[in-house]
Rosetta silent file (secondary structure, phi, psi, omega in degrees, C-alpha in Angstrom):
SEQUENCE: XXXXXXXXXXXXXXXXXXXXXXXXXXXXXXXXXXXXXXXXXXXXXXXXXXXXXXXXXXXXXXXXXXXXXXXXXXXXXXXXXXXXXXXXXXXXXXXXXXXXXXXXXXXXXXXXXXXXXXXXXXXXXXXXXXXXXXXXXXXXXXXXXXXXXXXXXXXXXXXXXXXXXXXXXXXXXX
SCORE:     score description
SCORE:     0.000 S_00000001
   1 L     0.000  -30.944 -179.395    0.000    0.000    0.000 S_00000001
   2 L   -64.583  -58.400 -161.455    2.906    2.550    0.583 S_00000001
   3 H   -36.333  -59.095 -160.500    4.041    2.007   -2.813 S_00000001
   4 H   -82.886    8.621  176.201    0.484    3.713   -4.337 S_00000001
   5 H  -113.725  -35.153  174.728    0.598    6.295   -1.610 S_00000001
   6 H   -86.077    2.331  169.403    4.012    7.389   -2.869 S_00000001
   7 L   -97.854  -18.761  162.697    2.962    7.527   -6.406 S_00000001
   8 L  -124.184   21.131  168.806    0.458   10.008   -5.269 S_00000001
   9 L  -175.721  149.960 -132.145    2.135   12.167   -2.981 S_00000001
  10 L   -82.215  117.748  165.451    6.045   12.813   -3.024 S_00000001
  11 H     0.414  -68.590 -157.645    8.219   10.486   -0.782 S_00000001
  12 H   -70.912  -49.409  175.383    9.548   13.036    1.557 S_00000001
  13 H   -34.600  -46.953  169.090    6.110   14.188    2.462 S_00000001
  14 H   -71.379  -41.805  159.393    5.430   10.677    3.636 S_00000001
  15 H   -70.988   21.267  137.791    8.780   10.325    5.461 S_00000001
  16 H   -45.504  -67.899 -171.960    7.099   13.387    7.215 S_00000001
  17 H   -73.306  -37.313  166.788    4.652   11.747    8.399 S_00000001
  18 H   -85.833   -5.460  147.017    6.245    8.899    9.974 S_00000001
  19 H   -60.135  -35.060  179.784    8.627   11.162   11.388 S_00000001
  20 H   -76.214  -20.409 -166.769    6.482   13.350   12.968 S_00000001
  21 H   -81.129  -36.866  158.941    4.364   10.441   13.970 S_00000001
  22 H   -34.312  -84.706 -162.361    7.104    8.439   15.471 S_00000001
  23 H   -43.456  -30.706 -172.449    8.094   11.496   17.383 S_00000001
  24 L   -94.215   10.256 -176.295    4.285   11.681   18.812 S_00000001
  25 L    91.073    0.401  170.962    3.888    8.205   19.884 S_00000001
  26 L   -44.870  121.909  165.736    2.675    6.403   16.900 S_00000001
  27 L   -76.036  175.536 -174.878    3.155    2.668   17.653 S_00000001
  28 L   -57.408  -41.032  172.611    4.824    0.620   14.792 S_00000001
  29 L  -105.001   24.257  176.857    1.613   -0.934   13.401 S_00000001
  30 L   -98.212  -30.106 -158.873   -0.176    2.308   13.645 S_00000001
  31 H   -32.472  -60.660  166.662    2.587    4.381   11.274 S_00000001
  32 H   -45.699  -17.625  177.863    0.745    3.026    8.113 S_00000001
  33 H   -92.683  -66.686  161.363   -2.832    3.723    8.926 S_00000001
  34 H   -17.991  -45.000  178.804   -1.506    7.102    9.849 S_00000001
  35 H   -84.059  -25.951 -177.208   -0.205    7.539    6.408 S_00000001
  36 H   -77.171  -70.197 -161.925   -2.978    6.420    4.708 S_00000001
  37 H   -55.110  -20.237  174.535   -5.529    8.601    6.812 S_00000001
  38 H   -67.784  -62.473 -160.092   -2.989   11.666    5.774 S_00000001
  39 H   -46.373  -49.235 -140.979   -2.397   11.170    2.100 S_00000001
  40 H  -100.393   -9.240 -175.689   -5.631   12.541    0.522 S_00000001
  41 H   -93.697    0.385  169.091   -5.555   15.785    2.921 S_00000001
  42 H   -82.023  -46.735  163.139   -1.940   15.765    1.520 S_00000001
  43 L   -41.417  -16.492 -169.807   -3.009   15.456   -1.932 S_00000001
  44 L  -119.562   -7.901  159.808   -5.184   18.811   -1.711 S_00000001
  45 L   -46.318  145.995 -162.054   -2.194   20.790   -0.110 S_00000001
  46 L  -160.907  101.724  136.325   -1.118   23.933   -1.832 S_00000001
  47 L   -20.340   75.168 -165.498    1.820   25.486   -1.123 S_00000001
  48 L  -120.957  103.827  166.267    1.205   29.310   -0.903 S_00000001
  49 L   -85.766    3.842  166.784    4.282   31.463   -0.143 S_00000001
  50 L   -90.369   -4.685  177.018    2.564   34.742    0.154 S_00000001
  51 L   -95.782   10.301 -161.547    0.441   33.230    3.303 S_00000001
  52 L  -114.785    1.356  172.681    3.463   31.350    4.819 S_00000001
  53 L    84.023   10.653 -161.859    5.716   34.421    6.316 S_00000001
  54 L    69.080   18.018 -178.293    8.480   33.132    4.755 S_00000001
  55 L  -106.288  165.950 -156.721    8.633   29.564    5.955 S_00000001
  56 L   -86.871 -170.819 -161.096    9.424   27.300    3.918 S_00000001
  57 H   -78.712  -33.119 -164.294    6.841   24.176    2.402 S_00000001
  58 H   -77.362  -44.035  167.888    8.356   21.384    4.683 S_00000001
  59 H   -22.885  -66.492 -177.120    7.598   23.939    7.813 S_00000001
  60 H   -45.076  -63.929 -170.479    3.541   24.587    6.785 S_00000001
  61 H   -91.745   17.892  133.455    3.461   21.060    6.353 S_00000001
  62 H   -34.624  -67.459  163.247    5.207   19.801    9.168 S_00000001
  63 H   -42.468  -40.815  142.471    2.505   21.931   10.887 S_00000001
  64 H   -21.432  -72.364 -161.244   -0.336   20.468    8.927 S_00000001
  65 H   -74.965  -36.882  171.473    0.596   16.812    9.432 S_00000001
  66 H   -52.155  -49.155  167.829    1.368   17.718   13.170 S_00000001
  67 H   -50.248 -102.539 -173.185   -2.293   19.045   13.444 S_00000001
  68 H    -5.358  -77.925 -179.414   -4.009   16.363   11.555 S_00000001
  69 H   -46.868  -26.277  171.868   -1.905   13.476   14.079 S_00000001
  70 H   -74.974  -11.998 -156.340   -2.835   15.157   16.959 S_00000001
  71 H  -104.802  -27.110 -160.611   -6.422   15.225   15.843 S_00000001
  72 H   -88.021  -33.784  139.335   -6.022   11.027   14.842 S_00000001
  73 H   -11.623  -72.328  164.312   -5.037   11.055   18.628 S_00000001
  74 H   -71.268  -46.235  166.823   -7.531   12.612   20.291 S_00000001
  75 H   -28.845  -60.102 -157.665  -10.691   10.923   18.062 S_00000001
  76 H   -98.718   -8.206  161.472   -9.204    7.642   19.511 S_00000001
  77 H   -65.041  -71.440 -177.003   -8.600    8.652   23.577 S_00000001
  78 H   -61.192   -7.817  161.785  -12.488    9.390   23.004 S_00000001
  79 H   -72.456  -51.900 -171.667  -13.539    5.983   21.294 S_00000001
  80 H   -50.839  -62.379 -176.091  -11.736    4.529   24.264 S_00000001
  81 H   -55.517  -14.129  167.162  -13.385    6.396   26.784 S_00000001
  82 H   -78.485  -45.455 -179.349  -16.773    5.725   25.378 S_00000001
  83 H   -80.427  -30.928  154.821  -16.429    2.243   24.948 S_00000001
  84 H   -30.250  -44.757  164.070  -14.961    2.120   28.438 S_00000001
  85 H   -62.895  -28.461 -164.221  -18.239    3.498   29.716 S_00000001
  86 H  -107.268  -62.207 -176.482  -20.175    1.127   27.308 S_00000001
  87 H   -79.637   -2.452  159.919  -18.581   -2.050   28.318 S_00000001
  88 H   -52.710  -51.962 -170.195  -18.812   -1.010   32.153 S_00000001
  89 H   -75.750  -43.666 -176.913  -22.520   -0.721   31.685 S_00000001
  90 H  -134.113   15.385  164.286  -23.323   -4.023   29.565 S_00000001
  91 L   -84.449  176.326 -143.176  -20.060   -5.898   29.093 S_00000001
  92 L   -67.516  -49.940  155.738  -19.478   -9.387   30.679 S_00000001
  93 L   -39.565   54.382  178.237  -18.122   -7.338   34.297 S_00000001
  94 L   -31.211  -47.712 -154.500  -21.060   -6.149   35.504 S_00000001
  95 L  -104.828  141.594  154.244  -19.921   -4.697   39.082 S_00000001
  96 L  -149.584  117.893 -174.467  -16.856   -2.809   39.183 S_00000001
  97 L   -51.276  115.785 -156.402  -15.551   -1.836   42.894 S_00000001
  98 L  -129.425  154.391  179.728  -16.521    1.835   43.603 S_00000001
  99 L  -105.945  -34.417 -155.092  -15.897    3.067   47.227 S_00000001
 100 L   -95.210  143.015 -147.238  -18.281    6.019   46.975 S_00000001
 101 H  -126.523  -44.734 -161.228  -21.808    4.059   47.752 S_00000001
 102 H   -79.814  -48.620 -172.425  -24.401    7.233   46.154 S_00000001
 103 H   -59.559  -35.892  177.020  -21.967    6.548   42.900 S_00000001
 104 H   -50.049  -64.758  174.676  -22.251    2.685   43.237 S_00000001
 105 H   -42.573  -42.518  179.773  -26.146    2.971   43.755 S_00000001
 106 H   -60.848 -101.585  171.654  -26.073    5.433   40.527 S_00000001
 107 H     1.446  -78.565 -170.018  -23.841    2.934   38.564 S_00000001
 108 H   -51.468  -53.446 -175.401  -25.869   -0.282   39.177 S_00000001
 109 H   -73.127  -75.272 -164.055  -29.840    1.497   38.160 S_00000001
 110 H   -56.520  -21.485  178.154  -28.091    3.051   35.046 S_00000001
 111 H   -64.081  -54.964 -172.775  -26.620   -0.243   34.745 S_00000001
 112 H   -66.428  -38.934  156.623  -29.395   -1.869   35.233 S_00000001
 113 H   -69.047  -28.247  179.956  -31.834    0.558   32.533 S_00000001
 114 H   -63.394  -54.764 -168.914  -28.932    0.452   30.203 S_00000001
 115 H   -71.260  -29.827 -177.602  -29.177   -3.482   29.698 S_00000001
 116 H   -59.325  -49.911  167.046  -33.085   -3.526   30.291 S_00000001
 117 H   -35.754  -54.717 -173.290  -33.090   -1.298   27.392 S_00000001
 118 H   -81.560  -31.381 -178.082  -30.660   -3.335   25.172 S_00000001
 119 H   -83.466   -9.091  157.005  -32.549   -6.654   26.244 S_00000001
 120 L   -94.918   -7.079  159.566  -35.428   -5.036   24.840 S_00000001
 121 L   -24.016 -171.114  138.489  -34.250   -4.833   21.707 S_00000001
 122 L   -76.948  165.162  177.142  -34.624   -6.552   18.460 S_00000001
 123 H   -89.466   -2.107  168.204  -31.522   -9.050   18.230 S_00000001
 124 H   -68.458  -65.686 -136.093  -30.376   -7.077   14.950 S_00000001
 125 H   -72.749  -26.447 -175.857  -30.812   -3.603   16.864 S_00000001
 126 H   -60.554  -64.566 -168.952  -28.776   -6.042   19.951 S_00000001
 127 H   -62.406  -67.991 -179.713  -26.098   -6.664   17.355 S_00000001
 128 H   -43.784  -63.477  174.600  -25.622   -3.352   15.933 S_00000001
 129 H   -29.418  -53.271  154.591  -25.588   -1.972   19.638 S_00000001
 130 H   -43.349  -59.071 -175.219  -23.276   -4.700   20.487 S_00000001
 131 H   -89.239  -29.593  175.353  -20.447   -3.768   17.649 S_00000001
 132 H   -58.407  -34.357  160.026  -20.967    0.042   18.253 S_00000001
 133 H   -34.223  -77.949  151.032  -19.975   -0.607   22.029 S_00000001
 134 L   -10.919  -22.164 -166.475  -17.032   -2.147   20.331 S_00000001
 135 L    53.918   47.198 -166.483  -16.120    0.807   17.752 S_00000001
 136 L   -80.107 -175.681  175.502  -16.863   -1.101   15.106 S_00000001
 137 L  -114.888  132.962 -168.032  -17.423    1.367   11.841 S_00000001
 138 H   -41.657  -47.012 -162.884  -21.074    1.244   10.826 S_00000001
 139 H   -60.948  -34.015 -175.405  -19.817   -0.093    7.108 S_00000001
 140 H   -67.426  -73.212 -169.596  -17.965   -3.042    9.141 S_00000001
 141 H   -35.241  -41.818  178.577  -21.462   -3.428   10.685 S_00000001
 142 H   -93.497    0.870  173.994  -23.154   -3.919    7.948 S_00000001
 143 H   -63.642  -70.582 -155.017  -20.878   -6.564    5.979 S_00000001
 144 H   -63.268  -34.692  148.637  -21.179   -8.213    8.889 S_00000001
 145 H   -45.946 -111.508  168.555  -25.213   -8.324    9.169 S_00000001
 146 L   171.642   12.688 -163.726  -25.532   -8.493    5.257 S_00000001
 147 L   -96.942  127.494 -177.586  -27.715   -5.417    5.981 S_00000001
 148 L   -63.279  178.032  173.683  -26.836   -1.836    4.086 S_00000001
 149 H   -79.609    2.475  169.183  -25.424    1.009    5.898 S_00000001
 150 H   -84.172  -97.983 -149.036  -28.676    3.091    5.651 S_00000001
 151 H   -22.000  -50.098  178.957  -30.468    0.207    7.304 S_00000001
 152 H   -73.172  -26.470  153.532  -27.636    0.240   10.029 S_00000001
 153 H   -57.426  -41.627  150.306  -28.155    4.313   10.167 S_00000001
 154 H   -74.757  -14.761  166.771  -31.442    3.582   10.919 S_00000001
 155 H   -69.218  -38.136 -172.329  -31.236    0.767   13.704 S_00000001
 156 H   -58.933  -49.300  178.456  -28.557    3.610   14.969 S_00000001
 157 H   -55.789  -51.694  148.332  -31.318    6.001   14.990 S_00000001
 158 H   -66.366   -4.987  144.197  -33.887    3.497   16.958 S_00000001
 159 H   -65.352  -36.554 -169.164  -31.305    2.878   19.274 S_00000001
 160 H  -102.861    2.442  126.088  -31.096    6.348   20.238 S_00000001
 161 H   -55.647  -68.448 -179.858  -34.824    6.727   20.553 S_00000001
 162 H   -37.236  -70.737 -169.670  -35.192    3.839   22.711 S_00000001
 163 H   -59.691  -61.237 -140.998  -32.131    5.479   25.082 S_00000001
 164 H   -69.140  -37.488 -178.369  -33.535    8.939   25.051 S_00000001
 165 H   -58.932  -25.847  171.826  -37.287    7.765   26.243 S_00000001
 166 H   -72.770   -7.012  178.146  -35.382    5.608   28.910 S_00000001
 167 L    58.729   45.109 -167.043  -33.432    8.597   29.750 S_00000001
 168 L  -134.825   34.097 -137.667  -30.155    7.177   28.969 S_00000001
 169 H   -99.788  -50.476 -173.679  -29.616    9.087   26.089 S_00000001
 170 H   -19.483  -33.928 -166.816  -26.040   10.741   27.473 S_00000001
 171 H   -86.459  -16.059 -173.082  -24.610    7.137   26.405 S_00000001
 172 L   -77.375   93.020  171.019  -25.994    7.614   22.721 S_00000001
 173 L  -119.657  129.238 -171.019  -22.745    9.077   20.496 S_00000001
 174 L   -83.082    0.000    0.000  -24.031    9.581   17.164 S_00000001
Protein backbone atom coordinates (compact mmCIF):
# COMPACT_ATOMS: atom_id res chain seq x y z
CA UNK A 1 0.00 0.00 0.00
CA UNK A 2 2.91 2.55 0.58
CA UNK A 3 4.04 2.01 -2.81
CA UNK A 4 0.48 3.71 -4.34
CA UNK A 5 0.60 6.30 -1.61
CA UNK A 6 4.01 7.39 -2.87
CA UNK A 7 2.96 7.53 -6.41
CA UNK A 8 0.46 10.01 -5.27
CA UNK A 9 2.13 12.17 -2.98
CA UNK A 10 6.05 12.81 -3.02
CA UNK A 11 8.22 10.49 -0.78
CA UNK A 12 9.55 13.04 1.56
CA UNK A 13 6.11 14.19 2.46
CA UNK A 14 5.43 10.68 3.64
CA UNK A 15 8.78 10.33 5.46
CA UNK A 16 7.10 13.39 7.22
CA UNK A 17 4.65 11.75 8.40
CA UNK A 18 6.24 8.90 9.97
CA UNK A 19 8.63 11.16 11.39
CA UNK A 20 6.48 13.35 12.97
CA UNK A 21 4.36 10.44 13.97
CA UNK A 22 7.10 8.44 15.47
CA UNK A 23 8.09 11.50 17.38
CA UNK A 24 4.29 11.68 18.81
CA UNK A 25 3.89 8.21 19.88
CA UNK A 26 2.67 6.40 16.90
CA UNK A 27 3.16 2.67 17.65
CA UNK A 28 4.82 0.62 14.79
CA UNK A 29 1.61 -0.93 13.40
CA UNK A 30 -0.18 2.31 13.65
CA UNK A 31 2.59 4.38 11.27
CA UNK A 32 0.74 3.03 8.11
CA UNK A 33 -2.83 3.72 8.93
CA UNK A 34 -1.51 7.10 9.85
CA UNK A 35 -0.20 7.54 6.41
CA UNK A 36 -2.98 6.42 4.71
CA UNK A 37 -5.53 8.60 6.81
CA UNK A 38 -2.99 11.67 5.77
CA UNK A 39 -2.40 11.17 2.10
CA UNK A 40 -5.63 12.54 0.52
CA UNK A 41 -5.56 15.79 2.92
CA UNK A 42 -1.94 15.76 1.52
CA UNK A 43 -3.01 15.46 -1.93
CA UNK A 44 -5.18 18.81 -1.71
CA UNK A 45 -2.19 20.79 -0.11
CA UNK A 46 -1.12 23.93 -1.83
CA UNK A 47 1.82 25.49 -1.12
CA UNK A 48 1.20 29.31 -0.90
CA UNK A 49 4.28 31.46 -0.14
CA UNK A 50 2.56 34.74 0.15
CA UNK A 51 0.44 33.23 3.30
CA UNK A 52 3.46 31.35 4.82
CA UNK A 53 5.72 34.42 6.32
CA UNK A 54 8.48 33.13 4.76
CA UNK A 55 8.63 29.56 5.95
CA UNK A 56 9.42 27.30 3.92
CA UNK A 57 6.84 24.18 2.40
CA UNK A 58 8.36 21.38 4.68
CA UNK A 59 7.60 23.94 7.81
CA UNK A 60 3.54 24.59 6.79
CA UNK A 61 3.46 21.06 6.35
CA UNK A 62 5.21 19.80 9.17
CA UNK A 63 2.50 21.93 10.89
CA UNK A 64 -0.34 20.47 8.93
CA UNK A 65 0.60 16.81 9.43
CA UNK A 66 1.37 17.72 13.17
CA UNK A 67 -2.29 19.04 13.44
CA UNK A 68 -4.01 16.36 11.55
CA UNK A 69 -1.90 13.48 14.08
CA UNK A 70 -2.84 15.16 16.96
CA UNK A 71 -6.42 15.22 15.84
CA UNK A 72 -6.02 11.03 14.84
CA UNK A 73 -5.04 11.05 18.63
CA UNK A 74 -7.53 12.61 20.29
CA UNK A 75 -10.69 10.92 18.06
CA UNK A 76 -9.20 7.64 19.51
CA UNK A 77 -8.60 8.65 23.58
CA UNK A 78 -12.49 9.39 23.00
CA UNK A 79 -13.54 5.98 21.29
CA UNK A 80 -11.74 4.53 24.26
CA UNK A 81 -13.38 6.40 26.78
CA UNK A 82 -16.77 5.73 25.38
CA UNK A 83 -16.43 2.24 24.95
CA UNK A 84 -14.96 2.12 28.44
CA UNK A 85 -18.24 3.50 29.72
CA UNK A 86 -20.17 1.13 27.31
CA UNK A 87 -18.58 -2.05 28.32
CA UNK A 88 -18.81 -1.01 32.15
CA UNK A 89 -22.52 -0.72 31.68
CA UNK A 90 -23.32 -4.02 29.57
CA UNK A 91 -20.06 -5.90 29.09
CA UNK A 92 -19.48 -9.39 30.68
CA UNK A 93 -18.12 -7.34 34.30
CA UNK A 94 -21.06 -6.15 35.50
CA UNK A 95 -19.92 -4.70 39.08
CA UNK A 96 -16.86 -2.81 39.18
CA UNK A 97 -15.55 -1.84 42.89
CA UNK A 98 -16.52 1.84 43.60
CA UNK A 99 -15.90 3.07 47.23
CA UNK A 100 -18.28 6.02 46.97
CA UNK A 101 -21.81 4.06 47.75
CA UNK A 102 -24.40 7.23 46.15
CA UNK A 103 -21.97 6.55 42.90
CA UNK A 104 -22.25 2.69 43.24
CA UNK A 105 -26.15 2.97 43.76
CA UNK A 106 -26.07 5.43 40.53
CA UNK A 107 -23.84 2.93 38.56
CA UNK A 108 -25.87 -0.28 39.18
CA UNK A 109 -29.84 1.50 38.16
CA UNK A 110 -28.09 3.05 35.05
CA UNK A 111 -26.62 -0.24 34.74
CA UNK A 112 -29.39 -1.87 35.23
CA UNK A 113 -31.83 0.56 32.53
CA UNK A 114 -28.93 0.45 30.20
CA UNK A 115 -29.18 -3.48 29.70
CA UNK A 116 -33.09 -3.53 30.29
CA UNK A 117 -33.09 -1.30 27.39
CA UNK A 118 -30.66 -3.33 25.17
CA UNK A 119 -32.55 -6.65 26.24
CA UNK A 120 -35.43 -5.04 24.84
CA UNK A 121 -34.25 -4.83 21.71
CA UNK A 122 -34.62 -6.55 18.46
CA UNK A 123 -31.52 -9.05 18.23
CA UNK A 124 -30.38 -7.08 14.95
CA UNK A 125 -30.81 -3.60 16.86
CA UNK A 126 -28.78 -6.04 19.95
CA UNK A 127 -26.10 -6.66 17.35
CA UNK A 128 -25.62 -3.35 15.93
CA UNK A 129 -25.59 -1.97 19.64
CA UNK A 130 -23.28 -4.70 20.49
CA UNK A 131 -20.45 -3.77 17.65
CA UNK A 132 -20.97 0.04 18.25
CA UNK A 133 -19.97 -0.61 22.03
CA UNK A 134 -17.03 -2.15 20.33
CA UNK A 135 -16.12 0.81 17.75
CA UNK A 136 -16.86 -1.10 15.11
CA UNK A 137 -17.42 1.37 11.84
CA UNK A 138 -21.07 1.24 10.83
CA UNK A 139 -19.82 -0.09 7.11
CA UNK A 140 -17.97 -3.04 9.14
CA UNK A 141 -21.46 -3.43 10.68
CA UNK A 142 -23.15 -3.92 7.95
CA UNK A 143 -20.88 -6.56 5.98
CA UNK A 144 -21.18 -8.21 8.89
CA UNK A 145 -25.21 -8.32 9.17
CA UNK A 146 -25.53 -8.49 5.26
CA UNK A 147 -27.72 -5.42 5.98
CA UNK A 148 -26.84 -1.84 4.09
CA UNK A 149 -25.42 1.01 5.90
CA UNK A 150 -28.68 3.09 5.65
CA UNK A 151 -30.47 0.21 7.30
CA UNK A 152 -27.64 0.24 10.03
CA UNK A 153 -28.15 4.31 10.17
CA UNK A 154 -31.44 3.58 10.92
CA UNK A 155 -31.24 0.77 13.70
CA UNK A 156 -28.56 3.61 14.97
CA UNK A 157 -31.32 6.00 14.99
CA UNK A 158 -33.89 3.50 16.96
CA UNK A 159 -31.31 2.88 19.27
CA UNK A 160 -31.10 6.35 20.24
CA UNK A 161 -34.82 6.73 20.55
CA UNK A 162 -35.19 3.84 22.71
CA UNK A 163 -32.13 5.48 25.08
CA UNK A 164 -33.54 8.94 25.05
CA UNK A 165 -37.29 7.76 26.24
CA UNK A 166 -35.38 5.61 28.91
CA UNK A 167 -33.43 8.60 29.75
CA UNK A 168 -30.16 7.18 28.97
CA UNK A 169 -29.62 9.09 26.09
CA UNK A 170 -26.04 10.74 27.47
CA UNK A 171 -24.61 7.14 26.41
CA UNK A 172 -25.99 7.61 22.72
CA UNK A 173 -22.74 9.08 20.50
CA UNK A 174 -24.03 9.58 17.16
Amino acid sequence: MQTTNEQVVEKWKMDLILEIARRKGFRRDELEDAQQHLVLSLMHFKFDPLKANGAKERTVLAWHVERLLTQIQRTEVRRKGHAKKIHRVCGPSQFQPITDDTQLEYERRFEFDVCNAVSEMTPTEQAVCHALAEQTPRCEIAKRLGISRYEVNCIVGRIAEQFERKNIDKWVCR
